[in-house]
N, C-alpha and C positions, 0 to 999 in steps of 0.2 A: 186520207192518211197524209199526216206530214212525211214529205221531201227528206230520201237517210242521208244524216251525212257524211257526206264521202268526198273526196276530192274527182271531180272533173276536168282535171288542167287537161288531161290527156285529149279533150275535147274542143278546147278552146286554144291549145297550142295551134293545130295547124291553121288556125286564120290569123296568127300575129302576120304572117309573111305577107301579110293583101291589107294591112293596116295601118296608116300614117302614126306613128309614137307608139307601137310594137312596149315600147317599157312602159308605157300606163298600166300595166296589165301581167305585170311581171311579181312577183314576190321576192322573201327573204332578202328587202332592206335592212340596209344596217343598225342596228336599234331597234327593229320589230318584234312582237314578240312570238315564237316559233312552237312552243312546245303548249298548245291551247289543251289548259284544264278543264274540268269540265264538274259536274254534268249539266251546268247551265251555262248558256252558249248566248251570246247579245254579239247583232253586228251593226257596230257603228256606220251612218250611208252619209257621206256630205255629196248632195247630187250635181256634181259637176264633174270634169274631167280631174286626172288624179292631177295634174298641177296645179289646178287651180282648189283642190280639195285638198291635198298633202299639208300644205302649211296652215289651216284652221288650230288657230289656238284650244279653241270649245274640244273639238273631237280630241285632240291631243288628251288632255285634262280628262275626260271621260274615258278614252281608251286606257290609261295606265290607271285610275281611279277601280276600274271593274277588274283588270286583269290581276291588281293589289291583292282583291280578296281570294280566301279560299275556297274552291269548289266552282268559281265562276270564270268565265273567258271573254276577250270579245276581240273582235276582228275586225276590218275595216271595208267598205265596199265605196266604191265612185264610180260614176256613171258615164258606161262605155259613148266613146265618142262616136256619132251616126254611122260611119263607114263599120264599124265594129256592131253594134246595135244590128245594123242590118242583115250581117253575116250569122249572128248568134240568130235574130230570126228564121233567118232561110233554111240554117244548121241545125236548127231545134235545140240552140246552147242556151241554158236558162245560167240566169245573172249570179255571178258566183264571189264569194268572199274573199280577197286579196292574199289573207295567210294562208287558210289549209283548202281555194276554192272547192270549197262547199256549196248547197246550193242556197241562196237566200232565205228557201223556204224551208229548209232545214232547220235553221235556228228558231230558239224558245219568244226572241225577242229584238227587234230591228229598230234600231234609234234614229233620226233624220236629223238634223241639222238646220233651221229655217234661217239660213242667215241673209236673205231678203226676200220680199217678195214676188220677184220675178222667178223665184226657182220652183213654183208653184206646180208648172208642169214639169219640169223635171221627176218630181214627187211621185207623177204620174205614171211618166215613162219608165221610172226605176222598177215599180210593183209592176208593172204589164212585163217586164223584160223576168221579172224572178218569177213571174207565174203567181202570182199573189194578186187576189182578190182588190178593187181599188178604192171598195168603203168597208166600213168596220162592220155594217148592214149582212153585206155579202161576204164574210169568213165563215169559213169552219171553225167547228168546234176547238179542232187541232192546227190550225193556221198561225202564227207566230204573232206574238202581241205588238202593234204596230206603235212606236211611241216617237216623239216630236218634242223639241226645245228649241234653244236660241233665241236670238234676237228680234226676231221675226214673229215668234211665236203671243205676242202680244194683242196682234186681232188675229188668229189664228182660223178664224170663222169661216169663211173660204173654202179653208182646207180642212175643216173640222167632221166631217163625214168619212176622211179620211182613217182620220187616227184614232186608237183604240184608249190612248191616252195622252194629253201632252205636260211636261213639265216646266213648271216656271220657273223665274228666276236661278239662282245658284243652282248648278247642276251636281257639283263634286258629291254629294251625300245622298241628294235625291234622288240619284241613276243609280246608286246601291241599294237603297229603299225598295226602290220598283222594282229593279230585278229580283231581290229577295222574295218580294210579295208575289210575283209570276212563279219564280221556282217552287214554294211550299205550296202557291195554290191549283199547281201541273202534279206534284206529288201528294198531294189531300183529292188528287181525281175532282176538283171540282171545274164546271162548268165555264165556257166564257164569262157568261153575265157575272157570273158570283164572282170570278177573276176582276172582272172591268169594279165591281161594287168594291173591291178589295184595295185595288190600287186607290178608287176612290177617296179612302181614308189616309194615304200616305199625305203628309203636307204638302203642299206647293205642286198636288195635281189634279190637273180637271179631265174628267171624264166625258166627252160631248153626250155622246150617247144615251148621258143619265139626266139631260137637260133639253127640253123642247124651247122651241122660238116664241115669243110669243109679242105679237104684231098689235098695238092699240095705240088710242090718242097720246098714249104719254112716251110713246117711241117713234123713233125715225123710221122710215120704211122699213128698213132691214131688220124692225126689231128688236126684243132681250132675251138672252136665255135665261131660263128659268128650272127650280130642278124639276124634275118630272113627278108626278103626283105617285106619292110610296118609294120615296128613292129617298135614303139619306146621305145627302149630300148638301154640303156648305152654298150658301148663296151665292157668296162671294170666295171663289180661290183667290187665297193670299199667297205669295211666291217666298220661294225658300230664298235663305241668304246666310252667307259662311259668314260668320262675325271676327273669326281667327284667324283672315288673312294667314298673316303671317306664319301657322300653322299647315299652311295647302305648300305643296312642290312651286319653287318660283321656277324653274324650268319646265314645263313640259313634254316640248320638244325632242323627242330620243332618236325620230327615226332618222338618216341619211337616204335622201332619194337618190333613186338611178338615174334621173335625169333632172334636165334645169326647169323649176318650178319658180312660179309667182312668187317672189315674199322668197328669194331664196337664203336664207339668212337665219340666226338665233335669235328667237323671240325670248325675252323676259318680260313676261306681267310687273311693273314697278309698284300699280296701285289700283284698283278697280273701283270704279263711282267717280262720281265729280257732282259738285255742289254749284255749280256756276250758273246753271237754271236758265241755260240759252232756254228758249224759248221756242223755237222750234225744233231741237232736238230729245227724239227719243232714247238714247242709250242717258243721258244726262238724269234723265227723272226715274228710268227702271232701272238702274245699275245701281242707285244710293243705298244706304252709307259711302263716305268716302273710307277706303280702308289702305294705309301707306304700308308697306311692306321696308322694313329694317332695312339702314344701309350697307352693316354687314353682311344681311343675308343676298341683298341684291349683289353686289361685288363678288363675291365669295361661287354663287352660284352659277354668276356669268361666265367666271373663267373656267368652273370644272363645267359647264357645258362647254364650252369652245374648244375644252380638249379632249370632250369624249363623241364630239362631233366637227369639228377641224374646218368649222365654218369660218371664214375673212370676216362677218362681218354681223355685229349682234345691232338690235332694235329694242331697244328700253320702250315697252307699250303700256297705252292706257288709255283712258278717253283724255289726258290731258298731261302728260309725264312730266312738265317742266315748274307743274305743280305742287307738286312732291317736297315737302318742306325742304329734305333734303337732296335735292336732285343735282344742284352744282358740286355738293360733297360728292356724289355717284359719278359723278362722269370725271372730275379727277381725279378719284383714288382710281377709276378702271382705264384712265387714260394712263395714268402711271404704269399701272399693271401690265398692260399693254403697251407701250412704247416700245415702237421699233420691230412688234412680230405681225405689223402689216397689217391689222385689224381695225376695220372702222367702227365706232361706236354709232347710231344715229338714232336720233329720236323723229317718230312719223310726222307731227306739227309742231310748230313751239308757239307757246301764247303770247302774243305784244306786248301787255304790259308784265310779263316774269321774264322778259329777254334782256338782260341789262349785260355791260359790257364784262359781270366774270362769268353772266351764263352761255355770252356769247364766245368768250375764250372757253371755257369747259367744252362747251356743244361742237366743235372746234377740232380738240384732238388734233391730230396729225393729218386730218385731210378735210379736205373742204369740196364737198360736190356742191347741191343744189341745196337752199332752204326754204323754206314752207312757212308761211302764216297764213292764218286766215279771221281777214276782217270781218269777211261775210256781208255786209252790205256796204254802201259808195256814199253813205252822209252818217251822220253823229245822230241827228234824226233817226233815223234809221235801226242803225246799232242800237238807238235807247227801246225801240220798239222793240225787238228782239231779245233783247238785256245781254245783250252782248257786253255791256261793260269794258270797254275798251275806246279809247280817245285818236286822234289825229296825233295828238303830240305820241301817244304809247307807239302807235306805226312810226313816226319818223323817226323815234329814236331807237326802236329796233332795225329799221334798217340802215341806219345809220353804224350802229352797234356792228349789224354784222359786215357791211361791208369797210369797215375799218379792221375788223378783224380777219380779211382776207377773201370772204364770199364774193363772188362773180354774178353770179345767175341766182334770183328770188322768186318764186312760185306764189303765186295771191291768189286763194279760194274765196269765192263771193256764192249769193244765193239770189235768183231771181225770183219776183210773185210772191215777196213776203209781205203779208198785209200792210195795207196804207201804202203801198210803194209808189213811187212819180215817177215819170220821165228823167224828175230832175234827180232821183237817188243813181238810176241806170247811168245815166251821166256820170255820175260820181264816182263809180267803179273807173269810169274811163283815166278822169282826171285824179285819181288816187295812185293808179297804174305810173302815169307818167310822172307825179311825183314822186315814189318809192325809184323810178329810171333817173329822175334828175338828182336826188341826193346820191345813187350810185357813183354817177358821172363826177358829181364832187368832188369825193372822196378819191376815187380811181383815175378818173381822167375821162378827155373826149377821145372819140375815134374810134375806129373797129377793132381795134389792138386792146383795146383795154378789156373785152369780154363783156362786157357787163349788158345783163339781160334780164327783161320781168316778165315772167308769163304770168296771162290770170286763165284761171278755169270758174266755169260760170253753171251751177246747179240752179233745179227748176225747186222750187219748195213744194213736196210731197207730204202734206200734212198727216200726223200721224197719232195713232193714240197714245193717251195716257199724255200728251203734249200739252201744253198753254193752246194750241193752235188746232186742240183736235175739232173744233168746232167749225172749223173756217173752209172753205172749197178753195182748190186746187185753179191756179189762173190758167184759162180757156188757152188752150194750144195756139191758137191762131193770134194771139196776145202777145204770147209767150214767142213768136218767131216775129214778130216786129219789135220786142224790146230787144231780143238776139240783135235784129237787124239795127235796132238804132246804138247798141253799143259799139257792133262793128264800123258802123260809120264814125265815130267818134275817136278811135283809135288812129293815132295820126305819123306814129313813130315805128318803124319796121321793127323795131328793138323790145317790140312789145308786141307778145304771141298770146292769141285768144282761144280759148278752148270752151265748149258748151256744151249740156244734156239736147239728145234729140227728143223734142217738145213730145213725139209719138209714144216714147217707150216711158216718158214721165208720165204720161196720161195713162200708160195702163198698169201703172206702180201704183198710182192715186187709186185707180178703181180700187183695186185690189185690197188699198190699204182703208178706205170707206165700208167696203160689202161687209154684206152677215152673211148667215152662213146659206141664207138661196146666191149667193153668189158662187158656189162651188158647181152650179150648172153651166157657167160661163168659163171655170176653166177646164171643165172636162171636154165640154165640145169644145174650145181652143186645143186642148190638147190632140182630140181624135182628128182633127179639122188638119196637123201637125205643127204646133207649137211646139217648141222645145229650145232651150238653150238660149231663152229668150233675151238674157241679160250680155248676150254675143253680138253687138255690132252686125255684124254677118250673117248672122240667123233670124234676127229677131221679125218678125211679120206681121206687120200694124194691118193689113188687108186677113188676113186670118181671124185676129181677136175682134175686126170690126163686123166680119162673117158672124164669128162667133156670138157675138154681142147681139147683134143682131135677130139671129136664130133665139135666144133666148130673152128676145124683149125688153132690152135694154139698150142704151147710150152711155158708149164709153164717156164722153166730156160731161151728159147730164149725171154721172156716179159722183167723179172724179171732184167734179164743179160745187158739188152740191154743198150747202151751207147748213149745219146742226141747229137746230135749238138750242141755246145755254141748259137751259132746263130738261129735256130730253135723252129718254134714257138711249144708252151707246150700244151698239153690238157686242160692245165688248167689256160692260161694266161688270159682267162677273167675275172676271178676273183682276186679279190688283197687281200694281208691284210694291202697295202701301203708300203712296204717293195720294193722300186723298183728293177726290171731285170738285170740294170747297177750295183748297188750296191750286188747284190746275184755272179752276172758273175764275178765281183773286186773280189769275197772274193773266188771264187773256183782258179782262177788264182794264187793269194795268198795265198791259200793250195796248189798248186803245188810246191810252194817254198817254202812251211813252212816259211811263214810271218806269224805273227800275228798282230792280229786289236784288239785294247785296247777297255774295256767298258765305253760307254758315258757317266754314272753315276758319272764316276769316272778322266776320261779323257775328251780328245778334242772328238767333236760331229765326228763318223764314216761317215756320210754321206749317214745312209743307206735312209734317204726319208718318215719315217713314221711321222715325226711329222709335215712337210709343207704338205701330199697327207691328211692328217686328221685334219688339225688344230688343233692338242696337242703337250703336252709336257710331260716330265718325270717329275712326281713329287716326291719331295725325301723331309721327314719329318723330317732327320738329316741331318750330313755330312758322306758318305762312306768313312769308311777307305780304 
């Protein structure tokens, strides 16, 4: 029998007092919503702590999207931090829902959030704390339907034993879908399986369940899923996607936390996709179309959020915001709006070559912290292999730009281990750093008085699907801490602060992000072995996952390391995000020469496939320069 629901706080009150952040754990935030309809009940889980879970744009968007409709609710859940964890253990407090706590296992249906993955165990520890079953194998009949999306959710394989169902792509419609299909199929008295067969037919969802592995010459070890023989379901899930942007809420964001969270600040969505076809990034090639959001709508929105949540400081987001045809129009007209009630505008990174001196006055505003680019690698070489598309001359004349416009301190993101890389690219980060410091000094002056400062932070390249690069293995850890070590030696000016991925915890992102789904025995024993909160600095246990690894016959660097076949079917070729195989294979070939492939926004259409396998298009509200 499913778990009644009822509210529990009276059980979980007395351990706030033995608890470090007692308000993780608290309800009736400002903006939440209180009065949950019913009679189908979905609770939304981002498994981390509430500060680092509160501000997730995805959850936001799906919490007001379900609670929209009539008859349905949902609620939110984040995962208690260890000292809390343990007490709910010892207590016999099972894991309860943030509005009315409830118990987890009460609800019809439980949504997860995979927004990387290292939250894999997490996932784990969530369902063991609600008393929930940790494959979709082992549920009851009446056990709550277990479903999965995000970012992450792209080799999903892993964790795919897990979930009952995961959804791809755009979530705004398809989280209405699903839940509709659980609700009439709990009220038609039908069965799990017949429930799992039901969702199956919703678009943009895969059902692991209804697809066995299947291991031959023309697959990598880990395999294809395939559908299971009497099961009708699609070869290929294709991922949902909102074509009408500008019809979905540009805010979000409603609730007010009780304490100071990650990202504490108003998020606006400006535009979702980008056509830029970096080359090793995922959100680039599964988030297409590019779809720009109205300049009236973005302005307009941003201030009646800032005054119905009383935040200092809004973030105009995207995979690329400064993109946005009209984006220097957005940041004057809301500088204007704004002027003088103490509010800072700021965009997450700005691209080199769209930083010119009125995007650098716009970006500007009335205050001036820190700015952000990102090269991404230390030669032109380089960048062309990546398709970066961005020049020496685009950096020095944004930094140029912004420190005549008043900037002190510039932030430089690079990526180590991207194919073809030399000594002599690693070099290059160095001596690009101290140039972006010497055009500062120019402009600003010498000496310790002038402020002026360049940090770089230095990622490890986690190849990943559905990428130009999904074919290519992960550079061997031990590599990967001598090019650390030969950039630090290069580094020669104190004025320049180095920051880098621990080579341990990138290796066991890489597995994760290579495995099929026999790789879900690697996080289960990591989990019971006690992984958890692995993407914490502080928690994370490379001696654990290497147990782990180990008990299940495997090598973390040989997963991680490993190199595809071009031709070879992927873990993950059943799912799409329309992005087709022919066009990913063109663009790694094409990294091997350092070709690059121009942005369709801007250029001739690349021919990658998403707008005929989905019936859209990129919508652009101006002209890109």
């Amino acid at each position: 029998m499913r778990a009644r629901r009822e509210s529990l706080f009276h059980l979980l009150e007395p351990l706030l007092a033995h608890v470090e952040h007692p308000a993780r754990y608290l309800d009736h935030e400002w903006g939440s919503v209180q009065e949950q309809d019913g009679p189908f009940h979905l609770c939304m889980v981002y498994a981390d702590v509430y500060e680092v879970g509160q501000p997730n744009l995805g959850v936001a968007i799906l919490y007001n999207q379900v609670n929209a409709q009539k008859g349905m609710s949902c609620e939110r859940c984040y995962l208690p931090w260890k000292d809390m964890a343990a007490l709910m253990r010892e207590n016999e407090v099972p894991l309860l829902s943030l509005e009315s706590a409830s118990p987890l296992a009460s609800f019809d249906a439980i949504g997860f959030t995979l927004a990387h993955e290292l939250i894999a165990t997490n996932v784990l520890e969530t369902l063991d704390l609600a008393g929930i079953a940790l494959t979709s194998a082992e549920r009851d009949e009446d056990d709550p339907i277990i479903l999965a999306g995000g970012p992450s959710a792209w080799n999903c394989e892993p964790l795919a034993p897990v979930f009952d169902a995961v959804l791809l792509g755009d979530g705004e419609e398809s989280i209405v879908e699903a839940c509709a299909c659980i609700r009439d199929a709990r009220a038609r008295g039908l069965t799990r399986l017949e429930t799992l067969r039901r969702l199956a037919r919703v678009p943009g969802t895969y059902v692991p369940s209804l697809y066995d592995v299947v291991v031959d010459e023309s697959t990598t070890r880990w395999g294809r899923a395939v559908p299971r023989a009497g099961e009708d379901v699609p070869e290929v899930v294709l991922k949902r996607c909102v074509n009408d942007f500008a019809a979905t809420p540009a805010v979000a964001q409603r609730i007010v936390p009780y304490m100071g969270i990650v990202q504490d600040r108003l998020s606006v969505e400006v535009l979702r996709g980008c056509a830029r076809g970096c080359r090793f990034c995922q959100a680039g090639m599964t988030y297409r179309p590019v779809r720009e959001r109205p300049a009236d709508q973005v302005v307009r929105c941003s201030v009646e959020g800032l005054l119905a949540s009383g935040h200092n400081e809004i973030s105009l987001t995207s995979l690329s915001t400064t993109d946005h045809s009209q984006c220097a129009q957005i940041l004057n007209r809301m500088n204007s709006e704004l002027e003088s009630k103490g509010i800072r505008v700021s965009i997450p990174s700005q691209r080199l070559d769209s930083f010119g001196v009125e995007m650098a006055a716009a970006v500007a505003g009335g205050k001036r912290g820190g700015l952000t680019f990102a090269p991404e690698a230390g030669s032109q070489r380089l960048r062309d292999v990546i398709n970066k598309n961005v020049t020496e001359q685009d950096l020095e004349a944004a930094a140029r730009n912004a420190f005549e416009a008043g900037w002190r301190r510039m932030k430089l993101y690079f990526m180590m281990g991207l194919p073809t890389e030399t000594d002599e690219d690693v070099v290059g980060i160095a001596r690009m750093a101290e140039h972006v410091l010497e055009i500062g000094r120019e402009v600003v002056g010498r000496g310790p008085k002038s402020g002026v400062s360049v940090s770089i932070s230095v990622a490890v390249l986690v190849p990943k699907a559905f990428t130009p690069f999904q074919w290519c293995g992960q550079l061997d850890p031990d590599e990967v801490r001598r090019r650390q070590q030969l950039l630090l030696s290069e580094i020669r000016d104190r004025a320049i602060r180095v920051s880098y991925h621990d080579a341990s915890v990138s290796l066991v992102e890489g597995a994760l992000s290579k495995m099929g789904r026999a790789g879900f025995s690697l996080v289960r024993r990591a989990w019971e072995l006690g992984c958890s909160f692995d993407a914490w600095t502080s928690e994370f246990r490379f001696d654990l996952w290497e147990r782990a690894a180990a008990e299940c016959g495997l090598d973390l660097a040989d997963v991680a390391c490993e190199h595809f076949p071009l031709a070879a079917a992927l873990p993950w070729d059943h799912t799409s995000p329309g992005v087709s195989k022919g066009y990913l294979q063109r663009e790694w070939l094409r990294a091997a020469e350092g070709v690059t492939t121009p942005d369709c926004t801007r250029d001739t259409c690349a021919d990658c496939g998403v707008c005929p396998a989905l019936r859209v298009h990129n919508v652009i509200q101006g002209v890109r320069s």
